[in-house]
N, C-alpha and C positions, 0 to 999 in steps of 0.2 A: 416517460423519457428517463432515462437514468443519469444521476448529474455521479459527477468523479470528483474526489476530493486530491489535492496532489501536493508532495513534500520532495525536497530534494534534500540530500545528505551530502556534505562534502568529505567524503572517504581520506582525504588529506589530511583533516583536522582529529581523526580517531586515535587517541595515544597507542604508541608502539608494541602495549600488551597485552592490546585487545585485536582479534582479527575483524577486518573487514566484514566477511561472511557471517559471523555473529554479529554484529550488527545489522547484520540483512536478516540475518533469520530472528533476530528479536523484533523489529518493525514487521515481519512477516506474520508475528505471534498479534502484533495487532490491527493486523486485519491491511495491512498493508503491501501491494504489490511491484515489483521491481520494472518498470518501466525500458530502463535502461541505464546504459553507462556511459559517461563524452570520457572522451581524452584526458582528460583532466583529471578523472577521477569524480568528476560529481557524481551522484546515485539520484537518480529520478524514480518517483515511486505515486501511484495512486491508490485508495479505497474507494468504495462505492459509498454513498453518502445515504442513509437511511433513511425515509420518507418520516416523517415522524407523524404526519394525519391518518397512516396506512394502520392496519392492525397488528398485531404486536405476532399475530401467524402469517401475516401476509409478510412480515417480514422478514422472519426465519426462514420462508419457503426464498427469497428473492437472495438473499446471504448465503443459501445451499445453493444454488442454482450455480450450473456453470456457462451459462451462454451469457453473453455480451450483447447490450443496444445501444453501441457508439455512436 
């Protein structure tokens, strides 16, 4: 089963000189993905959480993978 790890960003709180979008795309550099966005401006984001009993190639193959088991 694949468990999800999840952070939310309050995009309100980002000083004036930095955009939004880089902030997404740096949390995307780690390994983070963008969920969604409310009204408000929050940023919702999950990673998939690494098994850590798994082998260290089983879990290169499962971090390349693009399918989901939600």
């Amino acid at each position: 089963m694949t468990r999800w790890e999840y952070r939310k960003i309050d995009l309100n709180d980002v000083p004036r000189r930095v955009d939004d979008i880089d902030v997404l795309i740096d949390a995307g550099k780690d390994g983070w993905e963008l969920v969604g966005v409310t009204t408000n401006n929050i940023a919702y984001l999950k990673r998939r959480l690494e098994d850590p009993a798994a082998p260290p190639t089983a879990r290169r193959r499962a971090a390349s993978s693009r399918t989901s088991e939600a």
